[in-house]
N, C-alpha and C positions, 0 to 999 in steps of 0.2 A: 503506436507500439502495441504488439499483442499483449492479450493481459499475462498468460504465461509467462511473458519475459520480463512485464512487470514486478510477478508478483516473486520472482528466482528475486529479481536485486533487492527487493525488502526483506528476504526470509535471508540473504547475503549478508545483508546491513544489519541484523540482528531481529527484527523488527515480529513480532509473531503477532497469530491472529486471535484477536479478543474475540469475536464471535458472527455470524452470519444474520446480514440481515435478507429482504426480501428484494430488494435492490444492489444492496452494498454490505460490503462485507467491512471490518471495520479493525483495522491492524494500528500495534502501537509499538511503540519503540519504547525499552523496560529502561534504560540510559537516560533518556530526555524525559520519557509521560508525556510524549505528545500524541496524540492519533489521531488518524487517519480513513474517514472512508473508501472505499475504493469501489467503482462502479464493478455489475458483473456486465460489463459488453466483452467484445471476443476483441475490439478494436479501442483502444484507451486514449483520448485527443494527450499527447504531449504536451499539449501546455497547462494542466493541471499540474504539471510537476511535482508530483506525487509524492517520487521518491526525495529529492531534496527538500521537500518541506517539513518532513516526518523522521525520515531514519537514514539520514546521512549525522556522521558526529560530527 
């Protein structure tokens, strides 16, 4: 998955970003408290599954 299309369905799902690291950027979801890093590659393996782990309700 590109990380662009990633990162649309978590800012979708609510979820915004706590702050930038130097790898990973690091999004939470304000609903649950759960978060989430997220790599910066341009190409994201799918089976991290990202978004359902963090910020689907």
């Amino acid at each position: 998955m590109k990380r662009k299309d990633l990162l649309k369905k978590l800012n979708d799902s609510g979820c915004i970003l706590i702050r930038h690291g130097s790898r990973h950027d690091l999004y939470k979801n304000p609903a649950t408290g759960k978060k989430q890093p997220v790599p910066r590659h341009n190409e994201i393996d799918e089976n991290l599954d990202i978004v359902s782990n963090v910020c689907l309700k």
